[in-house]
ROTISE-953398 format. One line per 4 residues: their letters; for each residue x, y, z of N, C-alpha, C, CB. Coordinates in nm, 2 decimals. Atoms other than C-alpha are relative to their C-alpha. Glycine has a CB too. Layout:
A) X/Y/Z/X/Y/Z/X/Y/Z/X/Y/Z | ...
***
This chain:
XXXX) 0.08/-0.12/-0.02/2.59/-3.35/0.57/-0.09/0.03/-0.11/0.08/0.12/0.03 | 0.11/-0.02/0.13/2.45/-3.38/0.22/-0.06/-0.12/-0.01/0.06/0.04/-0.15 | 0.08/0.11/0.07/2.17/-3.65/0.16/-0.05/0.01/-0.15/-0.12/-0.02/0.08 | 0.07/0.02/0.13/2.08/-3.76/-0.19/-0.12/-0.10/-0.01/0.09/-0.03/-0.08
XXXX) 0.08/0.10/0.00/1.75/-3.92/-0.26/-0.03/0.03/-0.14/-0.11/-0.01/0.10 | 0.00/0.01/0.14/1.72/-4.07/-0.59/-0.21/-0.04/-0.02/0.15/-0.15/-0.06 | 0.10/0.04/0.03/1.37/-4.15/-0.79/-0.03/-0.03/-0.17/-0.08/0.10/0.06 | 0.02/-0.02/0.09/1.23/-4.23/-1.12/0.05/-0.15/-0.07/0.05/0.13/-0.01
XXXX) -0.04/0.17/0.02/1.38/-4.63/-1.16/-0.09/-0.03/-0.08/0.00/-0.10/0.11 | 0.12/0.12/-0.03/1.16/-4.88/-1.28/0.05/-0.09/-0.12/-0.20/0.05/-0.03 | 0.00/0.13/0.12/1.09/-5.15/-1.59/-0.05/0.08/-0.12/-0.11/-0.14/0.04 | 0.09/-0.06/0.16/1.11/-5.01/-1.96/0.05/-0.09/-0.10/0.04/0.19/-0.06
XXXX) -0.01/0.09/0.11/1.09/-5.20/-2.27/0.12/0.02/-0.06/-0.09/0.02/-0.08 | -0.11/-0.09/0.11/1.37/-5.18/-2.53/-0.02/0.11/-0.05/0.04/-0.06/-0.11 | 0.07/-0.12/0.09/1.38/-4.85/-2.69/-0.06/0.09/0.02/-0.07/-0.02/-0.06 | 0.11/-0.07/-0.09/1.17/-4.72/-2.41/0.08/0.14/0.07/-0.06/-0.11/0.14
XXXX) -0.03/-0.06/-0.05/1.23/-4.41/-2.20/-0.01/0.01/0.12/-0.01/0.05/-0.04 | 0.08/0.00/-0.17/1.25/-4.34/-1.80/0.12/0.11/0.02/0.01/-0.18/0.13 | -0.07/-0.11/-0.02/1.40/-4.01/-1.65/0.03/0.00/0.20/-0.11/0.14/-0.07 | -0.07/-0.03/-0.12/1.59/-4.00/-1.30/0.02/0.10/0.03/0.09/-0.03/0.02
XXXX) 0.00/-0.10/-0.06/1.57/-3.75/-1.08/0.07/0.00/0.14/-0.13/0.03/0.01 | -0.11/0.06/-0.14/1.81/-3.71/-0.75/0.03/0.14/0.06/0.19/-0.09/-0.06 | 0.01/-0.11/-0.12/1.75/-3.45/-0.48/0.11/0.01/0.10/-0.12/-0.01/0.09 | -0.12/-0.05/-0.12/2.03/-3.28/-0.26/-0.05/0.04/0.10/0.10/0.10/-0.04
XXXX) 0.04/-0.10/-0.05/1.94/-3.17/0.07/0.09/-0.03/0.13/-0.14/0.01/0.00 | -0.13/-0.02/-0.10/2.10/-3.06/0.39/0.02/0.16/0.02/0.16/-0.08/-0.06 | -0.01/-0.14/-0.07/2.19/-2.71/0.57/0.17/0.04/-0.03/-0.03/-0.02/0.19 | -0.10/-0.05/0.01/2.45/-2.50/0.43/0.13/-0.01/-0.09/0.02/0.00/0.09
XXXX) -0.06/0.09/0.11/2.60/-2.63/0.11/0.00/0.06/-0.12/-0.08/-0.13/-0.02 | -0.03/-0.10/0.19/2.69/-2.54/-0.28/0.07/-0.15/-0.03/0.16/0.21/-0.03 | -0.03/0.07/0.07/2.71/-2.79/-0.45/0.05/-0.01/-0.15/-0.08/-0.05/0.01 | -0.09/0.04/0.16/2.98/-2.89/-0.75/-0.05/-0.02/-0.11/0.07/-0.12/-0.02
XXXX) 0.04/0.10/0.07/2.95/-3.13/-0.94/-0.09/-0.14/-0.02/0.07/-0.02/-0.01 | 0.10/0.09/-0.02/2.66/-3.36/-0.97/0.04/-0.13/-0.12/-0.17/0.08/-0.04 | -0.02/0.08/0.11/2.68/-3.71/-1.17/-0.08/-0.14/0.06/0.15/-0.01/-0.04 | 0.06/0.10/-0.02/2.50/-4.03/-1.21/0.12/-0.12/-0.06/-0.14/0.01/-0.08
XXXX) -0.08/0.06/0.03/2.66/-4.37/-1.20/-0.03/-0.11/0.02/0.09/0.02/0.04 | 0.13/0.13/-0.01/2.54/-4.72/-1.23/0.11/-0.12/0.00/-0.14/0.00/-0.16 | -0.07/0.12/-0.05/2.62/-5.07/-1.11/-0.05/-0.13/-0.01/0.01/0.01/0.12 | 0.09/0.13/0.02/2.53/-5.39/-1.28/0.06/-0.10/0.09/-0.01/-0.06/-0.16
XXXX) -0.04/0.13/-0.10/2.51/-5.73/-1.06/0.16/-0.05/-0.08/-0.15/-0.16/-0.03 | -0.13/0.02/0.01/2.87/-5.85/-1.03/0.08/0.06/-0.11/0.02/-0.13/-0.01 | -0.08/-0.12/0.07/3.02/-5.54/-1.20/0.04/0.09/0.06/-0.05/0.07/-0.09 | -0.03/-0.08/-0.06/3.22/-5.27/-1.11/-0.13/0.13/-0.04/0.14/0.02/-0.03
XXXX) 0.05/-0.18/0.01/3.08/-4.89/-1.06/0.06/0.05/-0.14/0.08/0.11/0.15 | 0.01/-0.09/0.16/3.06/-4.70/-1.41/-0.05/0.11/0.04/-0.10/-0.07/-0.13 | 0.03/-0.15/0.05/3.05/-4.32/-1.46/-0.09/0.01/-0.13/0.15/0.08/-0.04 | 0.10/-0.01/0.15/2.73/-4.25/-1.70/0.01/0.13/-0.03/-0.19/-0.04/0.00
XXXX) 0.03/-0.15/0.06/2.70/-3.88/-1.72/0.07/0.12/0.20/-0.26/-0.01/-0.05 | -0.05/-0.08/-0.07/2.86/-3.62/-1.48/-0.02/0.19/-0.07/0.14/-0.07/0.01 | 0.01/-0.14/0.06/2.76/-3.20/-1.49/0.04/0.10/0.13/-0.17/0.03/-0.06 | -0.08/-0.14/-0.10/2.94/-2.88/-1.33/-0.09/0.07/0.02/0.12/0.11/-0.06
XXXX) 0.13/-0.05/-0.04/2.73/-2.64/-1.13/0.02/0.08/-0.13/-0.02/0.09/0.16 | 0.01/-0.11/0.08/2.85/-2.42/-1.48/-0.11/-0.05/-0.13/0.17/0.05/-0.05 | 0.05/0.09/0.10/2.66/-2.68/-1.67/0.10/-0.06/-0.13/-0.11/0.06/-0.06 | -0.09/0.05/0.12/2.95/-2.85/-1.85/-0.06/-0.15/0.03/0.19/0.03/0.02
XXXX) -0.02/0.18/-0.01/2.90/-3.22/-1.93/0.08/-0.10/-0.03/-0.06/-0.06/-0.06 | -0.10/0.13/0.02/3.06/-3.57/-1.93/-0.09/-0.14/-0.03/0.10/-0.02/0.14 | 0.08/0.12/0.02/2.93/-3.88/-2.07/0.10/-0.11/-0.03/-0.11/0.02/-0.10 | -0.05/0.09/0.01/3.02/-4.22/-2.08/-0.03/-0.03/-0.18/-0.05/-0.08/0.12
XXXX) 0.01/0.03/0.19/3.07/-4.37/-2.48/-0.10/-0.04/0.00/0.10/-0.10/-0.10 | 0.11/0.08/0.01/2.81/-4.61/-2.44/-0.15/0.05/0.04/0.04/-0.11/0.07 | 0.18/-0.07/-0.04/2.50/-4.33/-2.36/-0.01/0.07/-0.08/-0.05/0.09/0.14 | -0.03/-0.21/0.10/2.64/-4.04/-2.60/-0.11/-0.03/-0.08/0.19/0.04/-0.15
XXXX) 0.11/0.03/0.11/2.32/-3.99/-2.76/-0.16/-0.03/0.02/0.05/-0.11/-0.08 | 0.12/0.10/-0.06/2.09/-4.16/-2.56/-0.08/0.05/0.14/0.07/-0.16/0.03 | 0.02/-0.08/-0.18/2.11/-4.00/-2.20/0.06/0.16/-0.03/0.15/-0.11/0.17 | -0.07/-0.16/-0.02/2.11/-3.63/-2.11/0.00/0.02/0.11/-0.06/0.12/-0.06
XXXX) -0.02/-0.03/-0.12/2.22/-3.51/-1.80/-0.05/0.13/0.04/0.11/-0.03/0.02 | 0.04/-0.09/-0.01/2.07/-3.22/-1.65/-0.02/0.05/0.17/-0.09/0.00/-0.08 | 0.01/-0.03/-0.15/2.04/-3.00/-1.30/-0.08/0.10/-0.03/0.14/0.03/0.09 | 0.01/-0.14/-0.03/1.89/-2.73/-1.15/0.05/0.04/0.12/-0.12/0.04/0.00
XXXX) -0.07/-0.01/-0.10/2.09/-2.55/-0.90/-0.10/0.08/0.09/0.14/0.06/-0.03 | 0.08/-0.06/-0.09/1.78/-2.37/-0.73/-0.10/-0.10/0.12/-0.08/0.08/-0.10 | 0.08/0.08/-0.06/1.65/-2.69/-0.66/0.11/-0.11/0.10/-0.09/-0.08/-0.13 | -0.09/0.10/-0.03/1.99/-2.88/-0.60/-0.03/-0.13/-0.04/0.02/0.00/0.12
XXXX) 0.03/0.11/0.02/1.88/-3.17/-0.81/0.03/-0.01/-0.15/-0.13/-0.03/0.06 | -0.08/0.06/0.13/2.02/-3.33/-1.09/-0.12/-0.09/-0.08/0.14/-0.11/0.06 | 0.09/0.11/0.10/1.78/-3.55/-1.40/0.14/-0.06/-0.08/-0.15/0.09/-0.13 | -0.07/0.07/0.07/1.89/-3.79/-1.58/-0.12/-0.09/-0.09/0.12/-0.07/0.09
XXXX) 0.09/0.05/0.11/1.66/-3.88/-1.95/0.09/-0.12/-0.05/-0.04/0.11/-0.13 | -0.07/0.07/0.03/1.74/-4.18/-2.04/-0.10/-0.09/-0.12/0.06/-0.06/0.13 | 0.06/0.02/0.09/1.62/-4.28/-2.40/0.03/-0.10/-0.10/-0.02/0.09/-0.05 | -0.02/0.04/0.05/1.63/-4.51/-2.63/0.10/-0.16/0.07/0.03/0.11/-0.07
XXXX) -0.03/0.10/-0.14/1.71/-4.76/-2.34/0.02/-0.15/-0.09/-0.17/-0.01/0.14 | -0.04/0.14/0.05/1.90/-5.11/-2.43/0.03/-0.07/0.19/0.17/0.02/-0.13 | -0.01/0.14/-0.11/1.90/-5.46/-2.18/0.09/-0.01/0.06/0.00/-0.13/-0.05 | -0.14/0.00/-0.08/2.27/-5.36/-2.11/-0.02/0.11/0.10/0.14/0.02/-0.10
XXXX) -0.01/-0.14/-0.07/2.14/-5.02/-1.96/-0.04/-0.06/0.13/-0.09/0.14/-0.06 | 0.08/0.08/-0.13/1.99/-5.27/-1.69/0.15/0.02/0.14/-0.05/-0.25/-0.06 | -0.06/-0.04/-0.08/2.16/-5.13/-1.38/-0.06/0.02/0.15/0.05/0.10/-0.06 | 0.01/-0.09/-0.06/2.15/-4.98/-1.04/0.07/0.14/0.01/0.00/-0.06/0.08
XXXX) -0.09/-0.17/0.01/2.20/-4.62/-1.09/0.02/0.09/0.13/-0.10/0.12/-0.11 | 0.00/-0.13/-0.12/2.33/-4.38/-0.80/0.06/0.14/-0.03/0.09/-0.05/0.14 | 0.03/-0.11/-0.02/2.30/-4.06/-0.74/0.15/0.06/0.07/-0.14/0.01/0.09 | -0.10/-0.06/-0.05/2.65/-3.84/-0.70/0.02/0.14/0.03/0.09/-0.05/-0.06
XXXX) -0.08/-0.11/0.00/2.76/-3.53/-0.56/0.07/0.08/0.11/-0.06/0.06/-0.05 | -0.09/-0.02/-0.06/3.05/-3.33/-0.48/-0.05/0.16/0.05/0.13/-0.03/-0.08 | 0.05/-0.09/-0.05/2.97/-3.03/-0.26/0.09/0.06/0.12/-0.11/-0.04/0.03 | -0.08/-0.06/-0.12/3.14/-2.78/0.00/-0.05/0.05/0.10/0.07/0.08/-0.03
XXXX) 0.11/-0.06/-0.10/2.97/-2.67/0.31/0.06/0.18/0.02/-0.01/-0.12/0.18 | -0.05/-0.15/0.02/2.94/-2.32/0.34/0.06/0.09/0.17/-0.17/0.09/-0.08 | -0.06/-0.04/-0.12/3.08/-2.23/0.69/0.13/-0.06/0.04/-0.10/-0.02/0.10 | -0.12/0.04/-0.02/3.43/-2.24/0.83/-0.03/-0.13/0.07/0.09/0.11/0.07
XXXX) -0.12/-0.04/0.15/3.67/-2.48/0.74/-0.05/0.00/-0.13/0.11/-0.11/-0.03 | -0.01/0.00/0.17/3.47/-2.49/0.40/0.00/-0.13/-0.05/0.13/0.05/-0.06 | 0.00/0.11/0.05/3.49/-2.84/0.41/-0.04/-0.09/-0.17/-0.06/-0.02/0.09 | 0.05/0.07/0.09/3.45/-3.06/0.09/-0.05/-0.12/0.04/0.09/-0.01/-0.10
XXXX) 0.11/0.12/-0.03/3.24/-3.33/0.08/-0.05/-0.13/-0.16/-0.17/0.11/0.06 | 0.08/0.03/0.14/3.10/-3.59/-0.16/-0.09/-0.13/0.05/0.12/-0.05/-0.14 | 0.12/0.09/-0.06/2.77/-3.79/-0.09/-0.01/-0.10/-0.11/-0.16/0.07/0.03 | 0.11/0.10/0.09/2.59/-4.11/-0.29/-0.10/0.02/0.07/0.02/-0.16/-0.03
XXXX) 0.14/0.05/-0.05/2.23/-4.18/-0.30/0.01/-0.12/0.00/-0.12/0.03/-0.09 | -0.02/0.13/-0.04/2.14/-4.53/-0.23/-0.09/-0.10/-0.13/-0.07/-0.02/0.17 | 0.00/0.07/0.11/2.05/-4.61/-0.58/-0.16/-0.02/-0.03/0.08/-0.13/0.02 | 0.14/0.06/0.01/1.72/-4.69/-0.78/0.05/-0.10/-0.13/-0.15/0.13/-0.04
XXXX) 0.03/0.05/0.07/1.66/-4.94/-1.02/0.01/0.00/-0.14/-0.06/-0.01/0.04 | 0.02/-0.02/0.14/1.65/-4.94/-1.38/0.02/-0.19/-0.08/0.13/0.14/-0.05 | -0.03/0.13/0.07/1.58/-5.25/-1.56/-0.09/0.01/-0.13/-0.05/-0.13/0.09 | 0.03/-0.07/0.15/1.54/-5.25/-1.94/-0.03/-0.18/-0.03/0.18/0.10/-0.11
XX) 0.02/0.17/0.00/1.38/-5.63/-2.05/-0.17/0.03/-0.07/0.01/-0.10/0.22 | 0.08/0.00/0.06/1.10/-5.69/-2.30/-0.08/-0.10/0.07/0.03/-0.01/-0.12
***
């Protein structure tokens, strides 16, 4: 009942910057916890950055510093800056979140987006 559509992928140099952006939408919803999470070719799924609707964060070791995670809850969409970009950050990143619909039972819920791109390569 919640779709996510992600944007903001592409091709940046070493060192370079590119900012992800990942829209929630859907009828009747409050959304948790938002988080981005990325998936290199023949690798498992990795947790990069995760934030509470109170704005608490979580980051993976290998971004601390580099990526900031950010929302707005008026918009229901989550960014993700991603700076100082290295050849390992070369991923598909998706779009996560956990959300409850707002009419009885209350249901919980948790969507993906279907991923964009990010490739880091001089």
């Amino acid at each position: 009942q919640v779709q996510l559509v992600e944007s903001g992928g592409g091709l940046a140099q070493p060192g370079g910057s590119l900012r992800l952006s990942c829209a929630a939408s859907g009828s009747r919803f409050t959304i948790n916890a938002m988080g981005w999470y990325r998936q290199a070719p023949g690798k498992q799924r990795d947790l990069v950055a995760t934030i509470t609707r109170a704005g608490t964060t979580n980051y993976a070791d290998s971004v601390k510093g580099r990526f900031t995670i950010s929302r707005d809850n008026a918009k229901n969409t989550v960014y993700l800056q991603m700076n100082s970009l290295k050849p390992e950050d070369t991923a598909v990143y998706l779009c996560n979140a956990l959300y409850r619909l707002n009419f009885p039972p209350m249901n919980l819920g948790e969507s993906w987006g279907q991923g964009t791109q990010v490739t880091v390569s001089s």
